[in-house]
DSSP file (Angstrom, degrees, kcal/mol; ACC not computed):
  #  RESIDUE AA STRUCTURE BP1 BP2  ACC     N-H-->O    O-->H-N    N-H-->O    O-->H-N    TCO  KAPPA ALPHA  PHI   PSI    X-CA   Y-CA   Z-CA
    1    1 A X              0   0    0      0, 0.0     4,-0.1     0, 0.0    10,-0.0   0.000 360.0 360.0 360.0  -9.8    0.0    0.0    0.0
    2    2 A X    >>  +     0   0    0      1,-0.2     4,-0.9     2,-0.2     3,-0.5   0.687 360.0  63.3 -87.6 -26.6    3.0    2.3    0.5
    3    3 A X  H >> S+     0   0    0      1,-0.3     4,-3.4     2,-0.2     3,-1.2   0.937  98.7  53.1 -86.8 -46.3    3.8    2.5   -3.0
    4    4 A X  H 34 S+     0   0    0      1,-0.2    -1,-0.3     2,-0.2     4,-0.2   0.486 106.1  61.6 -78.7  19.5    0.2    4.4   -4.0
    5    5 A X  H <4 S+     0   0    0     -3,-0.5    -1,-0.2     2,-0.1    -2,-0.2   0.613 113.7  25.9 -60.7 -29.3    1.3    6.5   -1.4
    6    6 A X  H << S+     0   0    0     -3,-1.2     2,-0.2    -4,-0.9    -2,-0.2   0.783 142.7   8.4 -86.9 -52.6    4.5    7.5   -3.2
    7    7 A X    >X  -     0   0    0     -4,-3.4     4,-1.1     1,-0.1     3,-0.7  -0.778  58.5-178.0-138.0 107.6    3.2    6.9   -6.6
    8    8 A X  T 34 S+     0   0    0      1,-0.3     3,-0.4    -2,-0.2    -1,-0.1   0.896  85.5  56.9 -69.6 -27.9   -0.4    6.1   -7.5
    9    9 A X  T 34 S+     0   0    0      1,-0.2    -1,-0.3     9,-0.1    -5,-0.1   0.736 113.0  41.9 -75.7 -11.5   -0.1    5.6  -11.1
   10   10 A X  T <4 S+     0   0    0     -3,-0.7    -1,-0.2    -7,-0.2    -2,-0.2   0.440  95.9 113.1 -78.3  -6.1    2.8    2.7  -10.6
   11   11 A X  S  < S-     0   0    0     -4,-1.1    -3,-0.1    -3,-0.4     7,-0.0   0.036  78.5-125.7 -89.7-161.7    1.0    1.4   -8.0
   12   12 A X  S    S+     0   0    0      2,-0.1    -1,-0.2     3,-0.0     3,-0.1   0.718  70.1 118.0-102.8 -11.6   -0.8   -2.0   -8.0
   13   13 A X  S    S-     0   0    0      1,-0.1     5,-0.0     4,-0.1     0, 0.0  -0.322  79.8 -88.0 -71.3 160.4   -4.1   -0.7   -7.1
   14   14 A X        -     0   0    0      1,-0.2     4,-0.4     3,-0.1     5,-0.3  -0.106  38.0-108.2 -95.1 151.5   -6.9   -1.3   -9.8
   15   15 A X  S    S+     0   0    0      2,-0.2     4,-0.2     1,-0.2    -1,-0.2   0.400 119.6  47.4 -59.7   3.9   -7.3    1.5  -12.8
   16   16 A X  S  >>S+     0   0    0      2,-0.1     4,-1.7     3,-0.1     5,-0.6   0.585 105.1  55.9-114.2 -42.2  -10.8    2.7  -11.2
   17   17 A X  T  45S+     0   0    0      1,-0.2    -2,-0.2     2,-0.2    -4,-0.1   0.641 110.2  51.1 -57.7   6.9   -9.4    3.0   -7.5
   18   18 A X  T  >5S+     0   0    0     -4,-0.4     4,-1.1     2,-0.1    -1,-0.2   0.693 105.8  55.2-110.5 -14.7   -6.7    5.4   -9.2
   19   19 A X  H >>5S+     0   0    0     -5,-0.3     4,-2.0    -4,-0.2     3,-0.6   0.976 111.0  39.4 -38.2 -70.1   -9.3    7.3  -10.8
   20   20 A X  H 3X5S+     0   0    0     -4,-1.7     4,-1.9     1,-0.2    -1,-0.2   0.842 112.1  63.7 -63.7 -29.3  -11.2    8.1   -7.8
   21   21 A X  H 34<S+     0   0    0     -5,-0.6     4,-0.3     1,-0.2    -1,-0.2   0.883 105.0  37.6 -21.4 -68.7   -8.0    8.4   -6.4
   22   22 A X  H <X S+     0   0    0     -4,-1.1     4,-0.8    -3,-0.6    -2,-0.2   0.547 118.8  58.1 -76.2 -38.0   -6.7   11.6   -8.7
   23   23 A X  H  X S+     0   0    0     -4,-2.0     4,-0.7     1,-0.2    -2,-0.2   0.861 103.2  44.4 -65.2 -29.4  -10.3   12.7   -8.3
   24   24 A X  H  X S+     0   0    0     -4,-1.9     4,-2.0     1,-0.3     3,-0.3   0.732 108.7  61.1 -85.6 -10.0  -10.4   12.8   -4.4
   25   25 A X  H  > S+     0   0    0     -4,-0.3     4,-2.3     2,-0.3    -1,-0.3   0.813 103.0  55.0 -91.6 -28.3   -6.8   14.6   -4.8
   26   26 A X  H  X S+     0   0    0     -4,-0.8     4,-1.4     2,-0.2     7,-0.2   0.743 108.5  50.1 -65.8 -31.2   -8.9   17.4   -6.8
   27   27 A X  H  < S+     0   0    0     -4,-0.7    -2,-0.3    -3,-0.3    -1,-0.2   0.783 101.7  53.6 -72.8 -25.3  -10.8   17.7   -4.2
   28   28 A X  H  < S+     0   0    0     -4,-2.0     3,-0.3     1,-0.2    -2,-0.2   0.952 129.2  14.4 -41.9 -60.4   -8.8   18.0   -2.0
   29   29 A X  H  < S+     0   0    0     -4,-2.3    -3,-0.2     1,-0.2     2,-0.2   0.550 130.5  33.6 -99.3 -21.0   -7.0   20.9   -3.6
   30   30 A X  S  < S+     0   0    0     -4,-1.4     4,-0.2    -5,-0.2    -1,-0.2  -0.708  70.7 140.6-142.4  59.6   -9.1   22.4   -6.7
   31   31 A X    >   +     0   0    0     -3,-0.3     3,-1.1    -2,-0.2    -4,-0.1   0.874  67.7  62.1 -89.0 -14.9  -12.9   21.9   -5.3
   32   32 A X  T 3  S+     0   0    0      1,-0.2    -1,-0.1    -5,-0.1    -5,-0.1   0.795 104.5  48.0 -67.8 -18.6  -14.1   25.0   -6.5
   33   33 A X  T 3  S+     0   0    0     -7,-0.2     2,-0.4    -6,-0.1    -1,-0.2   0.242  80.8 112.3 -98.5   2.3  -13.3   23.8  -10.2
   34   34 A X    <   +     0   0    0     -3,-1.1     2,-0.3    -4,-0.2    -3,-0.0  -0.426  38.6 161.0 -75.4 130.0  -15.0   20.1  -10.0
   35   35 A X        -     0   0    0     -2,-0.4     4,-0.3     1,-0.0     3,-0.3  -0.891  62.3 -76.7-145.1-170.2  -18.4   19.9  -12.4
   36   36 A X  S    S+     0   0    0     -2,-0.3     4,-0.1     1,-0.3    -2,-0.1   0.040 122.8  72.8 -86.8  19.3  -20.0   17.0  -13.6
   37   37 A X  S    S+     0   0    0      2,-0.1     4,-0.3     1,-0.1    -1,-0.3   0.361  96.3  57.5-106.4  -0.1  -17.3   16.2  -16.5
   38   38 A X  S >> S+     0   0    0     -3,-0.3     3,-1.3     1,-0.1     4,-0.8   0.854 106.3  48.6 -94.3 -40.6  -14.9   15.1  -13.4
   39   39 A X  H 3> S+     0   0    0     -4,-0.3     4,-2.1     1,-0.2     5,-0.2   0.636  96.1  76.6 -74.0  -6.9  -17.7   12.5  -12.3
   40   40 A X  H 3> S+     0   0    0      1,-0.2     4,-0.5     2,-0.2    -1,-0.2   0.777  96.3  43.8 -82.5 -17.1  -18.0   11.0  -16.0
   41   41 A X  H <> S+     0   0    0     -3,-1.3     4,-0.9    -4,-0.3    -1,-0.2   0.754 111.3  53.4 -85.8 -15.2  -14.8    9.0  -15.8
   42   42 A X  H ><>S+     0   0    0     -4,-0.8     3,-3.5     1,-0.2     5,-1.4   0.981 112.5  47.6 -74.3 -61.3  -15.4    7.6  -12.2
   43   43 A X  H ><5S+     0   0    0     -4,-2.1     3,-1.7     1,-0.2    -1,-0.2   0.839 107.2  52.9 -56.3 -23.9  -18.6    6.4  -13.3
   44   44 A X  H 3<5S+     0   0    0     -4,-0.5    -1,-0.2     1,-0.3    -2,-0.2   0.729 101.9  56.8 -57.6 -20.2  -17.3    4.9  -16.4
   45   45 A X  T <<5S-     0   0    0     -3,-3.5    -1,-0.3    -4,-0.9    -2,-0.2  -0.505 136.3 -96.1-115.9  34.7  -14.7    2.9  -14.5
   46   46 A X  T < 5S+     0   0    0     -3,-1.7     2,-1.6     1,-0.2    -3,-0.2   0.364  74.6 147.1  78.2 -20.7  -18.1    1.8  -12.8
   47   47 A X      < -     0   0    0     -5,-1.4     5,-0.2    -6,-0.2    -1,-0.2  -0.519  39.6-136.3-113.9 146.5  -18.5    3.9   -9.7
   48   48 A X    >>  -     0   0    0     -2,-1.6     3,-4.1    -5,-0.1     4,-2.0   0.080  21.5-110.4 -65.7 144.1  -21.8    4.8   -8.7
   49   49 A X  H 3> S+     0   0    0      1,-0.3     4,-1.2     2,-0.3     5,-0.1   0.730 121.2  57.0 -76.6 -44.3  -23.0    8.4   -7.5
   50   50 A X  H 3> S+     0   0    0      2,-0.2     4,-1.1     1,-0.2    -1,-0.3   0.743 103.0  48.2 -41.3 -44.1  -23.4    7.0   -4.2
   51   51 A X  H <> S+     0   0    0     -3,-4.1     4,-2.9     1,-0.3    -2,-0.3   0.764 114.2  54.1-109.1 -47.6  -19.6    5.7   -3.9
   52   52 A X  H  X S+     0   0    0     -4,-2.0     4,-0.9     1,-0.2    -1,-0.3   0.671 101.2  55.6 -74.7 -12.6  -18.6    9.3   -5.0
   53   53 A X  H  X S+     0   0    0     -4,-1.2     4,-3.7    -5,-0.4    -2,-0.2   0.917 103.4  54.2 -70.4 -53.4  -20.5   11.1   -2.5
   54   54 A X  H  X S+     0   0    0     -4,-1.1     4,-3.8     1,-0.2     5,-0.2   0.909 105.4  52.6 -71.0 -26.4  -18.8    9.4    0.2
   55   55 A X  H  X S+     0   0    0     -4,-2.9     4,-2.3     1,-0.2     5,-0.3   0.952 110.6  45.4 -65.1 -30.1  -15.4   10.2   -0.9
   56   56 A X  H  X S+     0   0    0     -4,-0.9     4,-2.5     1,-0.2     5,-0.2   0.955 116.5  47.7 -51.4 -37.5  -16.0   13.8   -1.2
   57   57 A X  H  X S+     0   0    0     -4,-3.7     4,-1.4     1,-0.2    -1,-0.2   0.890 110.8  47.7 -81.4 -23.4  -17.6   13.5    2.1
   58   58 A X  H  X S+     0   0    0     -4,-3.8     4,-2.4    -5,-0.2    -1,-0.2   0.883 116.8  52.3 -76.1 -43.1  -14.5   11.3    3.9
   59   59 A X  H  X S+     0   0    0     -4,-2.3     4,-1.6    -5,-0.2    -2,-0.2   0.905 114.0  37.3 -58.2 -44.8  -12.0   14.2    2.2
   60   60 A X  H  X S+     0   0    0     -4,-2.5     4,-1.2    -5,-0.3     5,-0.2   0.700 111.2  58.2 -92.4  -9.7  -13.6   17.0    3.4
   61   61 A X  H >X S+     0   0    0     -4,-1.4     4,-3.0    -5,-0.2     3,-0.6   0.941 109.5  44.1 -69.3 -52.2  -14.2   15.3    6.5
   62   62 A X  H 3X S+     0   0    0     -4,-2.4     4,-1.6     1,-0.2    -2,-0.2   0.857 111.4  64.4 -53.6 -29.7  -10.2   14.7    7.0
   63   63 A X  H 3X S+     0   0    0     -4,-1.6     4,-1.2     2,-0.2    -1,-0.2   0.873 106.7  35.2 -52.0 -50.9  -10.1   18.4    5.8
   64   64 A X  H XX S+     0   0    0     -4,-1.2     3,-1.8    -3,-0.6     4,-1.2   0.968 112.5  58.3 -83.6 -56.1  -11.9   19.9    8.7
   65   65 A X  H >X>S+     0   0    0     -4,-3.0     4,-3.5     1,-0.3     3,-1.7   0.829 113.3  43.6 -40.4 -56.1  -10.5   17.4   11.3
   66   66 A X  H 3<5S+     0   0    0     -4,-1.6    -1,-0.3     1,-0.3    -2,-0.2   0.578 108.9  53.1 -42.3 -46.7   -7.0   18.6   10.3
   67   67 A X  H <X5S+     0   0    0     -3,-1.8     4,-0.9    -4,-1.2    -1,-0.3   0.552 114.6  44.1 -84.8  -3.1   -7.8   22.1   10.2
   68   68 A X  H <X5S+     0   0    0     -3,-1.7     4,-3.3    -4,-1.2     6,-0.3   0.804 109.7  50.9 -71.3 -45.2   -9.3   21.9   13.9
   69   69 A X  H  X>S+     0   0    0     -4,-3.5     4,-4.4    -5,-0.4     5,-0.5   0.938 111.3  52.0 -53.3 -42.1   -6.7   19.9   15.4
   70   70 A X  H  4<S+     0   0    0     -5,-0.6    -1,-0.2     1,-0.3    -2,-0.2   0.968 119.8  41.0 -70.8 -22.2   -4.1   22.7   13.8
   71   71 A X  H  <5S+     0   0    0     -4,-0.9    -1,-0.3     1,-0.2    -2,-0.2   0.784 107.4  46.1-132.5  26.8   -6.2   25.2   15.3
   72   72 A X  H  <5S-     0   0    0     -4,-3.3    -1,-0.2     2,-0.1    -2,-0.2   0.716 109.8-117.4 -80.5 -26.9   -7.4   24.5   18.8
   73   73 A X  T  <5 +     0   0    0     -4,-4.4     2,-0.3    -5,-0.3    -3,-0.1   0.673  50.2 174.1  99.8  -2.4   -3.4   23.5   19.3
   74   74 A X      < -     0   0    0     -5,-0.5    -1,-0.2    -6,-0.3    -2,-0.1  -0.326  37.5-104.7 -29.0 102.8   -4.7   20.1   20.0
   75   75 A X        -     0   0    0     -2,-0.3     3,-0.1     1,-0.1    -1,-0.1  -0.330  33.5-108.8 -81.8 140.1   -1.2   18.0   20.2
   76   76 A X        -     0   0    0      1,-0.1    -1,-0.1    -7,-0.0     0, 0.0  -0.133  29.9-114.6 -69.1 136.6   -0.3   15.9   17.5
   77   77 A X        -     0   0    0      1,-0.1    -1,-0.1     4,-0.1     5,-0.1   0.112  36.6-116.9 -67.0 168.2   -0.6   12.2   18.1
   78   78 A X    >>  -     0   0    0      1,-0.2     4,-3.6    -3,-0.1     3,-2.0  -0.503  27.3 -99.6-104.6-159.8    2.9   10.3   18.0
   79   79 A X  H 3> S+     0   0    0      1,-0.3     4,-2.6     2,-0.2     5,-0.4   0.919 116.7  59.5 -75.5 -29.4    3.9    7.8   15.6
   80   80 A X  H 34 S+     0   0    0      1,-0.2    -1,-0.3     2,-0.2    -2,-0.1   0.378 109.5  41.0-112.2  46.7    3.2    5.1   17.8
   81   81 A X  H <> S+     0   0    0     -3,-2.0     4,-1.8     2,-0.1    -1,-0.2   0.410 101.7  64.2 -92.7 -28.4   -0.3    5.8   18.3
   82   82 A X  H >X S+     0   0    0     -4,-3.6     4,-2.7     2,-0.2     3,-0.8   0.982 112.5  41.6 -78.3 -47.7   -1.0    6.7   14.9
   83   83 A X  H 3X S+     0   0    0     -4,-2.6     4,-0.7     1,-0.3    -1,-0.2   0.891 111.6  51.7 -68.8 -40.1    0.0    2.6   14.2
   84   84 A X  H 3> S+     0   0    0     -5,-0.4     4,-1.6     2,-0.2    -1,-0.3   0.863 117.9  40.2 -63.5 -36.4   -1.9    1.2   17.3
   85   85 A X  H <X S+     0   0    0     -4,-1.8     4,-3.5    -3,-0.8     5,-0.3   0.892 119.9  46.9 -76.1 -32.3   -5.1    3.4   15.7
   86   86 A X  H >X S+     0   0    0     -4,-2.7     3,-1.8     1,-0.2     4,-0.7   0.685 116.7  46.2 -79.3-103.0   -3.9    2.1   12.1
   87   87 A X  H 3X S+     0   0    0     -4,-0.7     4,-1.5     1,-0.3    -1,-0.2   0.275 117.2  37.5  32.3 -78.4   -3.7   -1.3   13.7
   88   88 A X  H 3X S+     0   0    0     -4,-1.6     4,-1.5     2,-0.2    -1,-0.3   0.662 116.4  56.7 -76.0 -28.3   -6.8   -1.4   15.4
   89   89 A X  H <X S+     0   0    0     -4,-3.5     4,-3.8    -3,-1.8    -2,-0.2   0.929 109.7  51.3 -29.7 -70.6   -8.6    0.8   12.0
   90   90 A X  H  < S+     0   0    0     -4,-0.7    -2,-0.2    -5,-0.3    -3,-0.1   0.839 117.8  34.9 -69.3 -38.7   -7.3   -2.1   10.0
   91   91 A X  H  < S+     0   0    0     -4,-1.5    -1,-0.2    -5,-0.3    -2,-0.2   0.922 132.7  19.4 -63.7 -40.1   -8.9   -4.6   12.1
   92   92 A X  H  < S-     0   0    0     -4,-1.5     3,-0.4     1,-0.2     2,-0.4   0.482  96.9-127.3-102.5 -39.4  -12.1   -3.2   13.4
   93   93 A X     <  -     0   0    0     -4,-3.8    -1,-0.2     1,-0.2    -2,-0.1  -0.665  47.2 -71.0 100.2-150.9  -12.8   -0.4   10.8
   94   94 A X  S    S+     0   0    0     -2,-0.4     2,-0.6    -4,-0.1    -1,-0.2   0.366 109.2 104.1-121.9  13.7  -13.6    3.1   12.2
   95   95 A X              0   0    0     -3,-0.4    -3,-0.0    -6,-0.2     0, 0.0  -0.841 360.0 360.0 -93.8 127.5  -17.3    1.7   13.5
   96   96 A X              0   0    0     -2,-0.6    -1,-0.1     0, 0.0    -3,-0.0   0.092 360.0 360.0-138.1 360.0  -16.5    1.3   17.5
């Protein structure tokens, strides 16, 4: 998984999970510029309106957390909690 972290287009993951990929990175950074010509390839590579909703909503959800944390001063978690949550993530999911 580390490798579509570095590079998603070498990476092994399948040609519509790098789509949505490349999409969610647009939101991330260029949402103001998304129209419906961005959603015509996701759905072509099969996903559904639904499937695109929640990434927008899972980006901008990481968006806000991120910008709260930075500015209540909230201190940043260390590394070997972020693996004991990625650990326990990976087992369990984020449903507790």
């Amino acid at each position: 998984m580390r490798q579509a972290l570095e590079d998603i287009d070498r990476s092994s993951l399948t040609s519509a999970e790098k789509l949505m990929l490349h999409f969610v990175d647009k939101v991330n950074h260029d949402s103001p510029h998304i129209t419906a010509a961005d959603m015509q390839p996701l759905h072509a590579a099969g996903w559904t309106d639904e499937q695109i909703w929640y990434a927008i909503t899972a980006c901008a959800l990481f968006n806000f957390y991120n910008r709260w944390i930075d500015a209540t001063g909230v201190h940043a978690l260390s590394d070997e909690a972020h693996r004991a949550g990625g650990k326990r993530s990976a087992a369990t999911g984020y449903v507790r």
